[in-house]
C-alpha positions as CSV (number, residue, x, y, z in Angstrom):
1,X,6.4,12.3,-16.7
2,X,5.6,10.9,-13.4
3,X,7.5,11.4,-10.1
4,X,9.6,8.6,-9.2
5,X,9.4,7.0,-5.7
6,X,12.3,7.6,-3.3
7,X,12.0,4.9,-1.2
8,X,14.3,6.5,1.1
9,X,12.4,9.5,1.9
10,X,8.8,7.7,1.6
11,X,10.0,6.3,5.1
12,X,10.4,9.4,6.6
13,X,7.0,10.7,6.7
14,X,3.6,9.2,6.8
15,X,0.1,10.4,4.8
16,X,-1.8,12.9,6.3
17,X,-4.6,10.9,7.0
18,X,-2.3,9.8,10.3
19,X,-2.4,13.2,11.2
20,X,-5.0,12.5,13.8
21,X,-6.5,16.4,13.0
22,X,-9.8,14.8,11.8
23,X,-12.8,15.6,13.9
24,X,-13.5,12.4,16.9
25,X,-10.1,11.1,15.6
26,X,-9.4,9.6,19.3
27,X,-12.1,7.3,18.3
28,X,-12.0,7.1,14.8
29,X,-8.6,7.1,13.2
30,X,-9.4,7.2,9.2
31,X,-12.0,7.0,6.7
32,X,-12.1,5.7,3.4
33,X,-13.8,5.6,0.4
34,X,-13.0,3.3,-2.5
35,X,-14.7,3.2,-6.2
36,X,-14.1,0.5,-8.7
37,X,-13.9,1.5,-12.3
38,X,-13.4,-0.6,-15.7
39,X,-12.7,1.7,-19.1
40,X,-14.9,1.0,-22.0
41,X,-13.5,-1.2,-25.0
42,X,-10.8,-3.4,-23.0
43,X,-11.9,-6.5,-21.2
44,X,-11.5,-7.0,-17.6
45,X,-8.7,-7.6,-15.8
46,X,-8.5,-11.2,-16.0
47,X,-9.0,-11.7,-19.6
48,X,-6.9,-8.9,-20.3
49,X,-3.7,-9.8,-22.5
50,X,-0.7,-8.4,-21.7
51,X,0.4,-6.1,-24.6
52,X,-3.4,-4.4,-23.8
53,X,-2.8,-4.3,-20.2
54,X,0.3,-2.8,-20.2
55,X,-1.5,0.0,-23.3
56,X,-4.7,0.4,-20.3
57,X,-2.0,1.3,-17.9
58,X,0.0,4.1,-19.6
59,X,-3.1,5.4,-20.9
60,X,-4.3,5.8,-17.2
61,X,-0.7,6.5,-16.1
62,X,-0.6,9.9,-18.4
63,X,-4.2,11.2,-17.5
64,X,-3.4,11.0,-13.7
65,X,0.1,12.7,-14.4
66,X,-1.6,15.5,-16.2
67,X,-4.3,15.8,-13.6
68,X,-1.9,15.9,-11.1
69,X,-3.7,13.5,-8.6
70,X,-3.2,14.8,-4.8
71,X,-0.5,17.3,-6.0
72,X,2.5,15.7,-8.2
73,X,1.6,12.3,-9.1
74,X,4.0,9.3,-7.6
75,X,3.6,6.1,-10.3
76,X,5.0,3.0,-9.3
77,X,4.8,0.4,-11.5
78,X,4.9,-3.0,-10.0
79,X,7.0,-5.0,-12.7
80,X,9.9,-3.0,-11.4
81,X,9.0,-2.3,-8.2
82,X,10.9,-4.0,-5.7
83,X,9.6,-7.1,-3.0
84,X,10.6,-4.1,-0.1
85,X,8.6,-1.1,-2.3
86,X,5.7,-3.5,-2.6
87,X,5.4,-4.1,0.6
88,X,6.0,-0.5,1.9
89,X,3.1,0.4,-0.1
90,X,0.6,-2.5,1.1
91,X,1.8,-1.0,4.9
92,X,0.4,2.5,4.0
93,X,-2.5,1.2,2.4
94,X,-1.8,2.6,-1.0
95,X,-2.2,-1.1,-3.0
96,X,-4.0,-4.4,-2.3
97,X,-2.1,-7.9,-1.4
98,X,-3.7,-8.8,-5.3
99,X,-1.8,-5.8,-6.9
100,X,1.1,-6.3,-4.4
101,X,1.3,-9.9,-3.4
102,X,2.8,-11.3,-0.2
103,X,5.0,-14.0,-2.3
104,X,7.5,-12.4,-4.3
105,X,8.4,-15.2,-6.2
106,X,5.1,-14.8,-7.8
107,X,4.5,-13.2,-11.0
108,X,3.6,-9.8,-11.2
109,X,1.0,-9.5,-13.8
110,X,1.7,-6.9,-16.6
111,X,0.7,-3.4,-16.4
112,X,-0.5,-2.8,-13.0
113,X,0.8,0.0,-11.2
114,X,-0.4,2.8,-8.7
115,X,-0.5,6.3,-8.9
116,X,-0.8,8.8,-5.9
117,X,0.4,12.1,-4.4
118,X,2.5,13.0,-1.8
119,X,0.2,13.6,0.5
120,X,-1.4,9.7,0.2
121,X,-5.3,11.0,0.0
122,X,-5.4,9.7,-3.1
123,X,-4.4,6.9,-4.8
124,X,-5.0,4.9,-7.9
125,X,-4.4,1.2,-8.3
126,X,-4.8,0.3,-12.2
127,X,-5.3,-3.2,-13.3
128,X,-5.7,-5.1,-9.8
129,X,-9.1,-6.9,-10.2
130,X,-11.0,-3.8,-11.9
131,X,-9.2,-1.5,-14.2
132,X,-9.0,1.2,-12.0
133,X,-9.5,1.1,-8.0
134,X,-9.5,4.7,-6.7
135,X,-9.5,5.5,-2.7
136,X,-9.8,8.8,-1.0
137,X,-8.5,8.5,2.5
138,X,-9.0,11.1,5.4
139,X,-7.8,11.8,9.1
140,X,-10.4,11.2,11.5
141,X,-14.5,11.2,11.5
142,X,-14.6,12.4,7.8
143,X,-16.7,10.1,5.8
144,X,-18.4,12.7,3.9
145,X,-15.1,14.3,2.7
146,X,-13.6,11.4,1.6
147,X,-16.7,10.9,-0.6
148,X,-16.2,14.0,-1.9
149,X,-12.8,13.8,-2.7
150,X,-13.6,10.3,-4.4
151,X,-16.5,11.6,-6.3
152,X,-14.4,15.1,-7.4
153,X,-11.6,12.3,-8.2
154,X,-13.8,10.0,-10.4
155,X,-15.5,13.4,-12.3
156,X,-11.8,14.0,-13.4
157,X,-10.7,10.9,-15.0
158,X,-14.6,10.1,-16.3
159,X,-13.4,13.2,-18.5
160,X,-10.7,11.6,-20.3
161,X,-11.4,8.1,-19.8
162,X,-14.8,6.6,-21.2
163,X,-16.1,3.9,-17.9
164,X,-18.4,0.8,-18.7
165,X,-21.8,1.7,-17.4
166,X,-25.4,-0.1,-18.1
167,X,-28.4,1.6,-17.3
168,X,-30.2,-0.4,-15.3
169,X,-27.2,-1.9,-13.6
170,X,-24.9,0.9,-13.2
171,X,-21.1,1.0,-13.4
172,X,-19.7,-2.7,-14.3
173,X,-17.3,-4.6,-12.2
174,X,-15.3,-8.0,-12.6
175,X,-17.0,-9.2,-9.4
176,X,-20.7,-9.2,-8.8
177,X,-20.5,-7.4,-5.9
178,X,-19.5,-4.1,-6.8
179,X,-21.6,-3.9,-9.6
180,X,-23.8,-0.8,-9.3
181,X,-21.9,2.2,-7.6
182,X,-18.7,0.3,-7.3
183,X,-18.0,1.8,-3.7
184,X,-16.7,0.7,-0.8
185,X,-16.7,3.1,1.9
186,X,-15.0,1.9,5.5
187,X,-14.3,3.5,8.7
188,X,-11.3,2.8,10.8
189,X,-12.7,2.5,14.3
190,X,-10.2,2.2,17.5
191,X,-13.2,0.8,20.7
192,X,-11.2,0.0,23.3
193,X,-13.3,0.8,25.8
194,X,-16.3,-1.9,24.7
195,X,-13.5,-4.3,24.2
196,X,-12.6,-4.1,28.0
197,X,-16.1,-3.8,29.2
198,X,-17.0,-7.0,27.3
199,X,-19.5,-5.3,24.7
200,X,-18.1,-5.6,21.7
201,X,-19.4,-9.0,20.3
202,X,-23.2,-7.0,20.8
203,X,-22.2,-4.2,19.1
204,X,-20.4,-5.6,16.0
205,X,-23.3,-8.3,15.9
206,X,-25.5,-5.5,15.5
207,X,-23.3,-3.6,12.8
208,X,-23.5,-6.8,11.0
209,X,-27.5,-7.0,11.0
210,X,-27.9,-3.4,9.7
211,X,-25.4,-5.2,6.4
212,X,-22.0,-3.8,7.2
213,X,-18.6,-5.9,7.4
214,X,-16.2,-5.6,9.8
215,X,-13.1,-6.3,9.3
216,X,-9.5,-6.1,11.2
217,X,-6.9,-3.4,10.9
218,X,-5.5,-4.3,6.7
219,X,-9.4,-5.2,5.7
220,X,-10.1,-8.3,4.3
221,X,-8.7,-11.4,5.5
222,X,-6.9,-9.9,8.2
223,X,-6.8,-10.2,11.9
224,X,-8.2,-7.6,14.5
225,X,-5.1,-5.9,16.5
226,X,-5.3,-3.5,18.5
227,X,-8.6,-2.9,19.1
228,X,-9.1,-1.5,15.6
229,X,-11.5,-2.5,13.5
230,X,-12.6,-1.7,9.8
231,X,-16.2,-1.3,8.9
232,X,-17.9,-1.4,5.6
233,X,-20.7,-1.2,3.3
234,X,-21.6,-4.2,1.5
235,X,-24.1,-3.7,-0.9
236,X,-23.3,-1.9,-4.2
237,X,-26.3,-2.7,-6.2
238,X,-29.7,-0.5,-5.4
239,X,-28.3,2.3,-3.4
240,X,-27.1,5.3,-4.4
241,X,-23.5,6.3,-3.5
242,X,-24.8,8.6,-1.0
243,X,-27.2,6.3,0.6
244,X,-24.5,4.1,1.5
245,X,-22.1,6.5,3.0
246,X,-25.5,8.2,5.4
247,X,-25.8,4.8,6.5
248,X,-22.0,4.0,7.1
249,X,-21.9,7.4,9.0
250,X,-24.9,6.7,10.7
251,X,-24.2,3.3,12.3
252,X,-20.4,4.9,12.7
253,X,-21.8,7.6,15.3
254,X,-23.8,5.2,17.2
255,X,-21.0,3.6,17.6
256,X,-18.9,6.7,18.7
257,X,-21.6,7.3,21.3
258,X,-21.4,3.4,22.7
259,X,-17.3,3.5,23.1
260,X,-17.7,6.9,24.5
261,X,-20.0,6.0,27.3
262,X,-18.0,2.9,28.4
263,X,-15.0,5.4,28.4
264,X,-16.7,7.4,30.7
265,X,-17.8,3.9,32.8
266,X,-14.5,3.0,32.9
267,X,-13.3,6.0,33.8
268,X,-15.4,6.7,37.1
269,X,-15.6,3.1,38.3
270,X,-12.0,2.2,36.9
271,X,-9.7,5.2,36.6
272,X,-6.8,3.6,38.6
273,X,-7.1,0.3,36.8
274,X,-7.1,1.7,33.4
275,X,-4.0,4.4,34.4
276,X,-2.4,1.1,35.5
277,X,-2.5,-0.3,31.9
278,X,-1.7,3.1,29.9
279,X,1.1,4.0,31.7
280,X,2.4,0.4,31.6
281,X,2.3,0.0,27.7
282,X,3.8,4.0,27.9
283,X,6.5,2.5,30.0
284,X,7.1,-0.5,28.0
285,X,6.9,1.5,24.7
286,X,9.3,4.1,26.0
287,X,11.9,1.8,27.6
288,X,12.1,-1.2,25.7
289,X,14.7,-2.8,23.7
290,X,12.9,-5.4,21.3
291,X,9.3,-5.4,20.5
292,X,7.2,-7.6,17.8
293,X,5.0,-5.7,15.2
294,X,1.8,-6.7,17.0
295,X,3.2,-6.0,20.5
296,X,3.5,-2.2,19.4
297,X,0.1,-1.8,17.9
298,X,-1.5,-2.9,21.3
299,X,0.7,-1.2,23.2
300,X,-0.5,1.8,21.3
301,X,-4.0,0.8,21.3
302,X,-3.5,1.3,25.1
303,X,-2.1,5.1,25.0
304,X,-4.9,6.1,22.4
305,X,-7.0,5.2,25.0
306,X,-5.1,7.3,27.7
307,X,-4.9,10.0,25.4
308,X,-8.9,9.9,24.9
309,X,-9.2,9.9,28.3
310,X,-7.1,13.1,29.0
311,X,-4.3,11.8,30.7
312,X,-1.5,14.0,30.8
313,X,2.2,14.1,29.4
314,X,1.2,11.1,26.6
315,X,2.7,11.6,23.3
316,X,-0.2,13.2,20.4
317,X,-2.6,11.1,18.4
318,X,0.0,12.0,15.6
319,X,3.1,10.1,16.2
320,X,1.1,6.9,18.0
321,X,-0.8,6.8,14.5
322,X,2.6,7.3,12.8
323,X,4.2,4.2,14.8
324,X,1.3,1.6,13.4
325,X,2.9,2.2,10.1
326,X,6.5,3.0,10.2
327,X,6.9,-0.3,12.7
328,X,6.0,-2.4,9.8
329,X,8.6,-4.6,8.5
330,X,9.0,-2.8,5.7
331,X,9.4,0.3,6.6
332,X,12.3,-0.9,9.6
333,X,14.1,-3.0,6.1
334,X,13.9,0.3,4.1
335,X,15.4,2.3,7.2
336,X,18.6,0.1,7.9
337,X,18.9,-0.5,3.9
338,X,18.9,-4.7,3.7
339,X,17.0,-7.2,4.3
340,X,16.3,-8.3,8.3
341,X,15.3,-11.1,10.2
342,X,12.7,-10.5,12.7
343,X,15.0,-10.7,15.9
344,X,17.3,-7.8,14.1
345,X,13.3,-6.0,13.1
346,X,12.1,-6.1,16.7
347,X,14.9,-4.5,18.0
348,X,15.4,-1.7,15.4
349,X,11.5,-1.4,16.0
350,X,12.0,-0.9,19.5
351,X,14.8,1.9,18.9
352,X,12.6,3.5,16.2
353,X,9.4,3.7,18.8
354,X,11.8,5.0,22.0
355,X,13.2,7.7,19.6
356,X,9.7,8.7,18.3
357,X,8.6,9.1,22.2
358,X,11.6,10.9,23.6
359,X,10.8,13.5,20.2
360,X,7.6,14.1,21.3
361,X,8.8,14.0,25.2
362,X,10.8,16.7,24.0
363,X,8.1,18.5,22.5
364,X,5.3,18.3,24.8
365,X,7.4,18.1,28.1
366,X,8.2,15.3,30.3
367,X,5.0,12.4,30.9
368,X,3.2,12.9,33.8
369,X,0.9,10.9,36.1
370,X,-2.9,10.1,34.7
């Protein structure tokens, strides 16, 4: 049988694709890679009938226990999953607002579920809009890893479960624009640095010529915060798997090398300026009583930045990553037990961030000056 979910101590500790250990991970805080499957002899999602949708998900359900996916495998179905669960798992990034939708008072279709480890690189949504959605996610500048563990992932269950396939089309998807490899391969990019110096609307212009998407900080349909942005292949059909993650990685490290010379501009011709605005959002982060969700994420766009740059006595990559997630409503409701208004959220948010900080104050010795 599965593990179970402990709500409780899922708060506790974040995936270790936060870890901020990846390779340029002051830059680039996670990448992803995302394949969607449909199993041979059932039809797709949408035309799926309940008693076979719920059959398609403990079929999937028992070959990713016995694989042991990522370690022990978590299942969570989402009939009895609860509105906060849901939630918590659409703030880590483990399920989709389809799978998990923002309402609660809508409907949760029949035998969908995910299935993941403890460590949260991999994770399995079953019955969202294809069958089977599987995402490998890493720390940092790892694109070619989380490909890997994708493809090693998708070798596995293609040897218990038969996928539909066409020749001359390649794996088939309930939308048209998957069909092909299925894959969706993104890279969670923090730029900062064009942001400030005005050059981002060039550069993401330019991303979007070459055929990439970008997209804000929870994908599609969501809002850039925090100067992070998600960028994406777009084309499924024609290209080979590892054609489109070269040409992700590709665009990704010119990029890298465009926010890393305005960080160095702004460092020579603004150091004081931009010291001025790290240590304020330090100071308001480590002082303040009641913050909004969105107010944090900037603030710690701001120390990423300072933290790039090398100033000294800011907190690691590691617990500012951390904060994005376990600020979110969420995980604050799952911490204090009961539901919570947002005045009650932003202060327990507040207390959650200042004893974060004063942890890694601890740890690292007291801030000093940039």
């Amino acid at each position: 049988m599965p593990y179970s979910l402990d709500p409780k101590r899922f708060v506790q500790h974040v995936g270790a694709w936060l870890q901020g250990a990846g390779p340029d991970s002051d830059v680039v805080v996670s990448c992803r890679v995302r394949l969607a499957r449909n199993v041979e002899g059932y039809p797709f999602v949408l035309r799926l009938e309940d008693e076979k949708a719920r059959e398609l998900a403990t079929r999937v359900r028992d070959v990713l226990v016995e694989q042991h996916i990522d370690g022990e495998t978590i299942w969570v179905g989402m009939e009895e999953a609860t509105p906060i669960v849901k939630l918590l798992l659409r703030e880590r990034y483990l399920v989709s607002r389809d799978l998990a939708p923002n309402d609660p008072r809508l409907a949760t279709r029949p035998g969908r579920g995910v299935a993941f480890g403890e460590n949260e690189t991999l994770a399995v949504m079953v019955n969202e809009e294809d069958h089977l959605r599987l995402q490998a996610l890493c720390s940092g500048f790892q694109l070619a890893e989380a490909w890997a563990l994708a493809e090693r992932g998708d070798d596995e269950l293609g040897e218990s479960l038969e996928f539909a396939f066409a020749e001359e089309m390649g794996y088939l998807t309930a939308c048209p624009t998957n069909v092909g490899t299925g894959m969706r391969a993104s890279v969670l990019i923090h730029l900062p640095a064009l942001v400030l110096t005005k050059q981002i609307d060039k550069v993401l212009k330019s991303v979007m010529q070459v055929g990439l998407a970008v997209r804000g900080l929870y994908g599609e349909g969501s809002d850039v915060m925090g100067n992070l942005f998600q960028l994406s292949n777009q084309t499924t059909l024609g290209h080979s798997e590892q054609e489109s993650v070269e040409s992700l990685d590709r665009v990704t490290r010119q990029i890298l090398d465009y926010e890393e010379r305005a960080r160095d501009v702004m460092l020579r011709d603004a150091k004081t300026q931009i010291a001025d605005k790290v240590w304020r959002a330090y100071g308001s982060l480590r002082y303040g009583r009641s913050m909004a969700s969105q107010e944090v994420i900037n603030l710690c766009s701001a120390l990423r930045l300072g933290v790039a740059l090398g100033f000294a006595g800011l907190p690691p990559l590691s617990t500012i990553n951390q904060l994005l997630v376990l600020t979110q409503p969420a995980h604050l409701m799952r911490n204090a037990g009961r539901a919570l208004e947002a005045p009650e959220r932003n202060v327990l948010r507040a207390d959650l961030v200042r004893a974060h900080l004063e942890r890694a104050n601890s740890e690292t010795g007291p801030g000093g000056r940039g």
